[in-house]
C-alpha positions as CSV (number, residue, x, y, z in Angstrom):
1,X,0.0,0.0,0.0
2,X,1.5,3.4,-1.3
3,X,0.7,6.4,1.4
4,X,0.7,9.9,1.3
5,X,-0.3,13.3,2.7
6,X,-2.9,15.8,1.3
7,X,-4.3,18.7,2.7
8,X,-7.7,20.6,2.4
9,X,-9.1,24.1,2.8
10,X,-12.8,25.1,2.8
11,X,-13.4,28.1,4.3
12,X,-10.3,28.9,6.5
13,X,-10.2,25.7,7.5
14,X,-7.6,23.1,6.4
15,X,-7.6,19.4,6.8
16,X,-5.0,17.3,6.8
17,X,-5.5,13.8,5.5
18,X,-3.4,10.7,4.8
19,X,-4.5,8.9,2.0
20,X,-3.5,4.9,1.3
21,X,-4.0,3.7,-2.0
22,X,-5.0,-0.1,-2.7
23,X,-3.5,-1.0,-6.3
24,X,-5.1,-4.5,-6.0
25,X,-8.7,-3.2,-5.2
26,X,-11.5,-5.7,-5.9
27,X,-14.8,-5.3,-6.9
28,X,-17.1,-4.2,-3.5
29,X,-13.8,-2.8,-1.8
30,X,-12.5,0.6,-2.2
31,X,-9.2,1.8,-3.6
32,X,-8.6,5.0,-1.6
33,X,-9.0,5.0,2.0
34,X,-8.8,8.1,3.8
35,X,-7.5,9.0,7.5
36,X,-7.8,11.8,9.4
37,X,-5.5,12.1,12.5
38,X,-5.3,8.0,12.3
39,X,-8.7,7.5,12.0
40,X,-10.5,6.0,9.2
41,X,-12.7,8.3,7.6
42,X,-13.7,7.7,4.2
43,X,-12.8,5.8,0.9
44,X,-13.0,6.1,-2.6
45,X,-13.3,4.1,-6.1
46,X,-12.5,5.2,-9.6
47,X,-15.1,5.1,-12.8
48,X,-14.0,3.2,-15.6
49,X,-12.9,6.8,-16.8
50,X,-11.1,7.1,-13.3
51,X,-12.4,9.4,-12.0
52,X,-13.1,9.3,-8.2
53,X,-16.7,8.3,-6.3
54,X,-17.3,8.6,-2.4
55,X,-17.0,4.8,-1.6
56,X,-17.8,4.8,1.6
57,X,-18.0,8.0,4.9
58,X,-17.9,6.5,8.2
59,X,-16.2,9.5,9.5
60,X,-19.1,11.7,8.2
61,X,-16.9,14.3,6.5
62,X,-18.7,17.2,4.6
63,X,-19.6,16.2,1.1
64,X,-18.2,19.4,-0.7
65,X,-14.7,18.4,1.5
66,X,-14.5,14.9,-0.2
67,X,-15.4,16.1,-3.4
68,X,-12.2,18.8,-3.3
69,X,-10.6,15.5,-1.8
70,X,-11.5,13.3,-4.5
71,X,-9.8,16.3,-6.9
72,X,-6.5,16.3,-5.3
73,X,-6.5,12.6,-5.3
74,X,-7.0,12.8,-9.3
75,X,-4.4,15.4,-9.2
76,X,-1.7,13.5,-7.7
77,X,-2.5,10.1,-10.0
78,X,-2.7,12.0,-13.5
79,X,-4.3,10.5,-16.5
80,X,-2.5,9.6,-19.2
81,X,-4.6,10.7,-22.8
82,X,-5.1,7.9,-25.0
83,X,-7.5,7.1,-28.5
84,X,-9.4,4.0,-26.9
């Protein structure tokens, strides 16, 4: 599992969150989970044009915060272009 460190502001308020990617997800589990001061918070799973869906919010984190989230995330793993 691949970690790393992304942070978050809405409002004036930042949030600091460690995701851990799963390269071997499986159907029904997630490929992102996301902590928040070591605590499991939420998860994602990429479309099949990868782009990133709330999986699962245990932690119940604001929507709109996942959602800038979710764009970092996509960020960080870039797409590459192709003609398929």
């Amino acid at each position: 599992m691949e970690s790393y460190q992304i942070a978050v502001t809405k409002d004036t308020e930042t949030h600091q969150f460690e995701i851990g990617e799963y390269p071997h997800h499986e159907d029904g589990r997630c490929k992102y989970r996301v902590f928040e001061n070591g605590v499991y918070v939420a998860s994602f799973e990429p479309d099949a044009h990868h782009l990133l869906h709330i999986c699962q919010n245990p932690g119940h984190v604001e929507e709109e915060i996942l959602h800038l989230l979710a764009d970092k995330i996509e960020a960080y793993h870039p797409r590459t272009t192709s003609d398929d």
